[in-house]
LOFI-917061 format. One record per residue (C-alpha): residue in three letters; y negated, z negated, x. Coordinates in steps of 0.2 Angstrom, whole numbers, plus 5000, padded with zeros to 4 digits. Each point is the difference from the previous one (the first is absolute). Last residue first. Layout:
<recs>
ALAYZX;...
</recs>
This chain:
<recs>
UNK497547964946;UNK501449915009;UNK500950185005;UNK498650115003;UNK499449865013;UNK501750025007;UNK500150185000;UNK498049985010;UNK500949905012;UNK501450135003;UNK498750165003;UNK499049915011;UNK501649945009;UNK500550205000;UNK498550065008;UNK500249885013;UNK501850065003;UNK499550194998;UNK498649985015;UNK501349905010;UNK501250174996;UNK498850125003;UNK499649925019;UNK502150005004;UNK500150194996;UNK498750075009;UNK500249865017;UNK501650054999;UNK499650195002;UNK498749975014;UNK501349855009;UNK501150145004;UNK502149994996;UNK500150114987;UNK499949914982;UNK501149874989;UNK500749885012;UNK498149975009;UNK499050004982;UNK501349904993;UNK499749875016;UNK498450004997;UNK500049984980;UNK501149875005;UNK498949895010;UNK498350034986;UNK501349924989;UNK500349855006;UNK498349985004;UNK499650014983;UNK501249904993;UNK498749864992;UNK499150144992;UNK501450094991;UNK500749824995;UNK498049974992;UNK500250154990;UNK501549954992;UNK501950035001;UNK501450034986;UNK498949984987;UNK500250174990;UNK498350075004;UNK499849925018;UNK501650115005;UNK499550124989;UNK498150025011;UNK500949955017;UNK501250184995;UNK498650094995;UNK499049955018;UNK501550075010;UNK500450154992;UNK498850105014;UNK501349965012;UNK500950094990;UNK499250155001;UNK499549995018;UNK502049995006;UNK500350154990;UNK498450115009;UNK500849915017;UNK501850074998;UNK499650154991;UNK498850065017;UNK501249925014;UNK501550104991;UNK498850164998;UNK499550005019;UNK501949975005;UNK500650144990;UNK498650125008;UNK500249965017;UNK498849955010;UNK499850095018;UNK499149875011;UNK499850045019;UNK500149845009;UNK499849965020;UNK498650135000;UNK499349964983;UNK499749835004;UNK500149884986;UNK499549974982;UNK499050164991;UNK501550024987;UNK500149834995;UNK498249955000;UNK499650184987;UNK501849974993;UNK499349824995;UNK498450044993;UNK500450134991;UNK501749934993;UNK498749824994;UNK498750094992;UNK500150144989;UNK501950004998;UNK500449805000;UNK498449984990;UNK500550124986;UNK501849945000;UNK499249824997;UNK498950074987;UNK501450084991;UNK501049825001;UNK498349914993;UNK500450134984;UNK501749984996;UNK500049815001;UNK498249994990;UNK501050114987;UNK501449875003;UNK499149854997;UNK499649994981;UNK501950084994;UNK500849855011;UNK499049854992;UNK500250084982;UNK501850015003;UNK500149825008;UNK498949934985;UNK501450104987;UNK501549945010;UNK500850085012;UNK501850135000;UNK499450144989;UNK498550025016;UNK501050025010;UNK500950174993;UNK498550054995;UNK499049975014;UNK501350095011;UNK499650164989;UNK498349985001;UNK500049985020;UNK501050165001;UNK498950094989;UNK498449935011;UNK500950055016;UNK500450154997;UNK498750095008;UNK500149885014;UNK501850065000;UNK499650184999;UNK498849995015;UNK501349925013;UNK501350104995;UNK499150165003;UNK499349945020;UNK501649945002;UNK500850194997;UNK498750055008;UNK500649905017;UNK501650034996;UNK499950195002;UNK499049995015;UNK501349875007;UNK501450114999;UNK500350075014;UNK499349865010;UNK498650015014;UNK498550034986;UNK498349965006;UNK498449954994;UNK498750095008;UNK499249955018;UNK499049885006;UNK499350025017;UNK499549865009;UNK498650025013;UNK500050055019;UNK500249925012;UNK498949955013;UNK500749905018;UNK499750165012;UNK498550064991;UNK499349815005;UNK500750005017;UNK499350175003;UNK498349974996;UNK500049845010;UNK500450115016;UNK498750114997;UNK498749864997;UNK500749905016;UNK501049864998;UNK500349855011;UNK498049975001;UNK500249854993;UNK499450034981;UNK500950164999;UNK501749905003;UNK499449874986;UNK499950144988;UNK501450075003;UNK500849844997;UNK499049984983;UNK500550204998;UNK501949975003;UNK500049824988;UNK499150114986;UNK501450114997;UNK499450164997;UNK499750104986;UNK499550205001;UNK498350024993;UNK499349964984;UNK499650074980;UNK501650095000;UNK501149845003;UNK499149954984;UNK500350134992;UNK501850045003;UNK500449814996;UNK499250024982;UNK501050184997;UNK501449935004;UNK499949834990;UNK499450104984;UNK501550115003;UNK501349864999;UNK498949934985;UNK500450194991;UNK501950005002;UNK500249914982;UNK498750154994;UNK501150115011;UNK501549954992;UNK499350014982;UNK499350195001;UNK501950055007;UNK501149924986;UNK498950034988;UNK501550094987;UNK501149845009;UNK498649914992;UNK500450074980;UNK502049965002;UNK499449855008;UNK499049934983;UNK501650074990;UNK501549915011;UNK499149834999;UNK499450014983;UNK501950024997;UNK500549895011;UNK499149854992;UNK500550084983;UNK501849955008;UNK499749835006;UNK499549964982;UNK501550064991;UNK500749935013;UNK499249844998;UNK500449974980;UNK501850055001;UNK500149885013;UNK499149864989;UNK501150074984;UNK501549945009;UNK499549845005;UNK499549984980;UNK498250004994;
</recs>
């Protein structure tokens, strides 16, 4: 194929990408409501977990004014009564989550709008990644092709089960710390909805590549470019930048770091099991 032909080759391509594109969020935009508060639904989950527990007790206090109330008490500083007003006196009460807000004009309407979009482009993803096979895929040589067409189901599927484990597991967990951090009397959190979502697409993107890790060891060991062994003898290397990915690429708490970076070191051991058993493929 000619330089010319190439080009005419990817848009052709480009524009069945945006076609499938342009249909799947024609049919979201139609759920525009049912997908944002499923998206919204881990932002919930937190508020009704911190509710409950705050519920289940009594007003919080900081425990260095009872341990010095205590002491008081305990030297005859204090009588009862007086004890019982110090401790009314340094009682808050608990944190109390409220909805998501919108402060912007138009942030509600964005914020179904990237609810939409984000649904119809996982929706599109497998035309999308056919199309771009093809157009790769005239460029390789027939192992190469074969190569490519045997990982990318596996591709497709372990980046679903990383968008699975960033929703069910890691935004939980994190909005639950996150949204329950501090003292509610110096900070009263009000989170707008634009911000939530951006935090929300951010990390459930960030989890599905993260979850490429061991496919990418595996064609890397397939093809010869590294081995098993290498994998194993840069470990360490390895386990240093998956911390300091987890710290540029999530809020800044050690709970959601810890979420990412703990995934990724599992991944990476998977992936050299994975790599040495392309290589015994390989020689047998």
């Amino acid at each position: 194929m000619t330089f010319a032909e190439h080009l005419e080759e990817l848009r052709s391509r480009l524009i069945r990408c945006l076609l499938a594109l342009f249909v799947a969020a024609c049919v979201c935009l139609v759920f525009q409501r049912e997908l944002l508060n499923f998206f919204i639904r881990p932002y919930n989950t937190a508020r009704q977990s911190i509710s409950a527990r705050q519920a289940g007790g009594q007003p919080t206090q900081d425990s260095a004014w009872s341990t010095l109330a205590d002491l008081l008490e305990s030297k005859g500083v204090l009588s009862e009564q007086d004890l019982e007003s110090w401790r009314e006196s340094h009682e808050f009460p608990g944190r109390d989550i409220g909805p998501l807000r919108s402060v912007q004009v138009t942030e509600s309407f964005m914020a179904h709008l990237k609810a939409a979009l984000l649904t119809a482009a996982l929706l599109a993803a497998p035309m999308i990644l056919y199309q771009m096979w093809k157009f790769i895929g005239a460029g390789l040589y027939p192992t190469e092709r074969k190569a490519l067409l045997r990982v990318l189901p596996f591709s497709m599927a372990m980046f679903a089960v990383g968008l699975f484990f960033g929703f069910y597991v890691l935004v939980p967990v994190s909005l639950d710390f996150l949204l329950a951090y501090g003292d509610p009397e110096v900070i009263d959190p009000e989170i707008r909805v634009g911000s939530y979502l951006s935090l929300l697409f951010v990390l459930l993107f960030v989890m599905g590549l993260i979850f490429q890790v061991p496919l990418v060891m595996t064609v890397l060991a397939s093809v010869g470019a590294l081995t098993a062994k290498t994998f194993r003898e840069r470990r360490k290397y390895f386990l240093l930048g998956a911390v300091i990915m987890a710290a540029i690429l999530t809020p800044p708490d050690y709970v959601t770091q810890l979420l990412v970076a703990a995934p990724l070191v599992v991944l990476y051991e998977l992936g050299i099991l994975l790599a040495w058993l392309a290589e015994r493929r390989k020689t047998s």
